[in-house]
PDB file of N, CA, C and O in Angstrom:
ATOM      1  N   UNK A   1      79.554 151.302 116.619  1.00  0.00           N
ATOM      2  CA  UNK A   1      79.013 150.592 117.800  1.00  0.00           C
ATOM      3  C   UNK A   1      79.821 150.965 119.042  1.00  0.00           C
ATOM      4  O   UNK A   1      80.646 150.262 119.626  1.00  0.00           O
ATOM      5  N   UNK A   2      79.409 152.262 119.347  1.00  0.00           N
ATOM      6  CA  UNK A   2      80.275 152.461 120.533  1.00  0.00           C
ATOM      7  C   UNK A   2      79.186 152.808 121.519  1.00  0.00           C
ATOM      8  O   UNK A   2      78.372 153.719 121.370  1.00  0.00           O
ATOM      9  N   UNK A   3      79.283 151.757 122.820  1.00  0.00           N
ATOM     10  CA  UNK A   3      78.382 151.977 123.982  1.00  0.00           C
ATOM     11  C   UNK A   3      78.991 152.377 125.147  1.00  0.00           C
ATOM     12  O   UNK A   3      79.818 151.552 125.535  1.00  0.00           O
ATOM     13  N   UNK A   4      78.880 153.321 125.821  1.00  0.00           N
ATOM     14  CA  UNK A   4      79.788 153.097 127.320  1.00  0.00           C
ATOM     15  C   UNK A   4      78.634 152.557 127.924  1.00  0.00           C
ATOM     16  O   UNK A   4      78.986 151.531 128.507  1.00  0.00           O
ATOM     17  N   UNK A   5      77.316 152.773 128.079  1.00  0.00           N
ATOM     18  CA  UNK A   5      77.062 151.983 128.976  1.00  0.00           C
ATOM     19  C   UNK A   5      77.716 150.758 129.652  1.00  0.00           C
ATOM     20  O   UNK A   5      78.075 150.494 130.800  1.00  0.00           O
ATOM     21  N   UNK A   6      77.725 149.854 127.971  1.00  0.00           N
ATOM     22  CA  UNK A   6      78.417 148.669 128.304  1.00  0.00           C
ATOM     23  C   UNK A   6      79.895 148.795 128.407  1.00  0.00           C
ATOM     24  O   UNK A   6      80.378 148.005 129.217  1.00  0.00           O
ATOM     25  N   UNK A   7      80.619 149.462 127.893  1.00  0.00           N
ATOM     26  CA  UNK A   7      81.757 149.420 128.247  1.00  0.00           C
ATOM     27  C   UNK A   7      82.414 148.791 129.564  1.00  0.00           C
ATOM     28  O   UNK A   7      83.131 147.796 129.460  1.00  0.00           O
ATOM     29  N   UNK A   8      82.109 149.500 131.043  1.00  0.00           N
ATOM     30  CA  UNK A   8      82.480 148.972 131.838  1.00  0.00           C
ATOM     31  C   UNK A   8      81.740 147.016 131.781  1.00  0.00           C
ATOM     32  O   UNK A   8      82.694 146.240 131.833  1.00  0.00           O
ATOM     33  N   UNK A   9      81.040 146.631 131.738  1.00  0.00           N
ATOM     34  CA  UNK A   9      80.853 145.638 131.689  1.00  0.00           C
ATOM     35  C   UNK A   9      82.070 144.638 130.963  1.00  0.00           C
ATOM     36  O   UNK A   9      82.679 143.643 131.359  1.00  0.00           O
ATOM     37  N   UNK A  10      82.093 145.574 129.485  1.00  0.00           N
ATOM     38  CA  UNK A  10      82.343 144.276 129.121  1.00  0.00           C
ATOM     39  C   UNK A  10      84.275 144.728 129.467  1.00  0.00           C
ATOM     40  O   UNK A  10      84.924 143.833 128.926  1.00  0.00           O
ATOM     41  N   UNK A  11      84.938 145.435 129.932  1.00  0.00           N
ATOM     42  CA  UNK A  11      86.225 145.557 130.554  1.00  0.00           C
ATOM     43  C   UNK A  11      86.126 144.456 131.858  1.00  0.00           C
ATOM     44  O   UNK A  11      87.133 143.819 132.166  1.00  0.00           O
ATOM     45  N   UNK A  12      85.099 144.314 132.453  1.00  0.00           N
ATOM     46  CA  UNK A  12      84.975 143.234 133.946  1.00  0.00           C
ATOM     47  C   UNK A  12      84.936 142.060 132.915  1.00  0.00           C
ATOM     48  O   UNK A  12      85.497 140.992 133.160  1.00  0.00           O
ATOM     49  N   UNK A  13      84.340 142.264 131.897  1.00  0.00           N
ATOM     50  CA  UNK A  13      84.391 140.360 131.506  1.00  0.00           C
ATOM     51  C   UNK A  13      85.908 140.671 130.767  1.00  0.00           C
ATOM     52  O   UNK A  13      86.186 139.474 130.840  1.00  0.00           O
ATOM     53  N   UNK A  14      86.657 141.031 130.368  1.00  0.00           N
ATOM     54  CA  UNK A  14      87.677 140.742 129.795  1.00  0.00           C
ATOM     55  C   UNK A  14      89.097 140.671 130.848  1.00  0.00           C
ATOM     56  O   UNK A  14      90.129 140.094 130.506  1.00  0.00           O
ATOM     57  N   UNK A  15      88.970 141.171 131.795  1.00  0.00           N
ATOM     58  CA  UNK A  15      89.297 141.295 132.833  1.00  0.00           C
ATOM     59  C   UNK A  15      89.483 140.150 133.781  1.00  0.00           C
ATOM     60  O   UNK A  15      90.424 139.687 134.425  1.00  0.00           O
ATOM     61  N   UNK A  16      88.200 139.875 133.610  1.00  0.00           N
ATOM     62  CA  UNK A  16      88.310 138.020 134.175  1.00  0.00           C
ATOM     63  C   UNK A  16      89.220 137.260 134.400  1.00  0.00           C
ATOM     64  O   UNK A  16      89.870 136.962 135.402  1.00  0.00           O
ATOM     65  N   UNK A  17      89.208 136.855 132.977  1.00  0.00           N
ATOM     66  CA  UNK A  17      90.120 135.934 132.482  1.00  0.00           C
ATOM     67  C   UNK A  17      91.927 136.093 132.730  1.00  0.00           C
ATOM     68  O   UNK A  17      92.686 135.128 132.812  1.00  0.00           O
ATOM     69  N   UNK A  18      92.262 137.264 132.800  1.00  0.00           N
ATOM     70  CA  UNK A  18      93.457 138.809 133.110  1.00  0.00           C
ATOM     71  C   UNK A  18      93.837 138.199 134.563  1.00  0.00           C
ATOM     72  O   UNK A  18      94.806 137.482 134.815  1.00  0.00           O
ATOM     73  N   UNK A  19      92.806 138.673 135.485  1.00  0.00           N
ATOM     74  CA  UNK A  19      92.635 138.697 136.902  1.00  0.00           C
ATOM     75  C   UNK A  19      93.072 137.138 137.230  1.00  0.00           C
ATOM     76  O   UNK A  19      94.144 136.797 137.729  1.00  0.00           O
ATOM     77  N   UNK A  20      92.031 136.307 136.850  1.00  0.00           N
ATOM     78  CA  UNK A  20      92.645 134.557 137.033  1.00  0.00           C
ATOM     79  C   UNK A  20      94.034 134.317 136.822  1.00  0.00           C
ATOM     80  O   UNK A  20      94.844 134.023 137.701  1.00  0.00           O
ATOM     81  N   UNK A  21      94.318 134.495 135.306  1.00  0.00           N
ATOM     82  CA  UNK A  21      95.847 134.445 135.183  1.00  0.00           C
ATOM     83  C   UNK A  21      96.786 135.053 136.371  1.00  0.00           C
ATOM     84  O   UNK A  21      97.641 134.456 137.025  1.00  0.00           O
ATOM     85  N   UNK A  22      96.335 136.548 136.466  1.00  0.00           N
ATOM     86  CA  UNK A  22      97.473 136.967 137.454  1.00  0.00           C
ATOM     87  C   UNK A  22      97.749 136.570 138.778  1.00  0.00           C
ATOM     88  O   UNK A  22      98.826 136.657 139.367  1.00  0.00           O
ATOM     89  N   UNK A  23      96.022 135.855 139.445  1.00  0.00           N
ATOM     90  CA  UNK A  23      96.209 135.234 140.812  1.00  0.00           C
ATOM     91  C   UNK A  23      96.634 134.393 140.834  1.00  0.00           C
ATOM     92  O   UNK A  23      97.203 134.068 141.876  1.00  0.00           O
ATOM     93  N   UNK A  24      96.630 133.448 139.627  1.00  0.00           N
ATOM     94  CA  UNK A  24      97.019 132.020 139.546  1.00  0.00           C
ATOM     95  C   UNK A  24      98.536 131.941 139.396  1.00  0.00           C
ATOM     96  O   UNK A  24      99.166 130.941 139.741  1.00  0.00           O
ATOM     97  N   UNK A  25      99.064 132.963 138.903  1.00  0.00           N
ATOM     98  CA  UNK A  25     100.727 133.822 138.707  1.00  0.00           C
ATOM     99  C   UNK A  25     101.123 133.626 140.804  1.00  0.00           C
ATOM    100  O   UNK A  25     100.411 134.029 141.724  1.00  0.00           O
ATOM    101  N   UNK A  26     102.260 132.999 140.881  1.00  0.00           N
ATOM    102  CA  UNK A  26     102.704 133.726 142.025  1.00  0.00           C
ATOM    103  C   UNK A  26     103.655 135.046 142.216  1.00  0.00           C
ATOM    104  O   UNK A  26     104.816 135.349 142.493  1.00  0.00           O
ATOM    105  N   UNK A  27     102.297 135.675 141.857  1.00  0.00           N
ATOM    106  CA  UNK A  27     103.076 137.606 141.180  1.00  0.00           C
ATOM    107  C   UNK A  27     102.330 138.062 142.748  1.00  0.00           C
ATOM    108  O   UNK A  27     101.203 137.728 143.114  1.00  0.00           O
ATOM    109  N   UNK A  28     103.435 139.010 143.604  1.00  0.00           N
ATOM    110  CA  UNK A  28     102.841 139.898 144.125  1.00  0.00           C
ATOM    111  C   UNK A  28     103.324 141.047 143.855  1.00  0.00           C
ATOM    112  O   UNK A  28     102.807 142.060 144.328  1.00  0.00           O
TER     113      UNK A  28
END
């Protein structure tokens, strides 16, 4: 089951969750 179509998709949804953490981090 290997798609790239979806690939990039599903890297933005896993990413998400990544991205929140790190803004919510006072990381610059």
């Amino acid at each position: 089951m290997h798609q790239k179509h979806t690939a990039p998709g599903r890297l933005i949804k896993a990413a998400g969750p990544f991205v929140l953490l790190a803004t919510n981090r006072p990381f610059r």
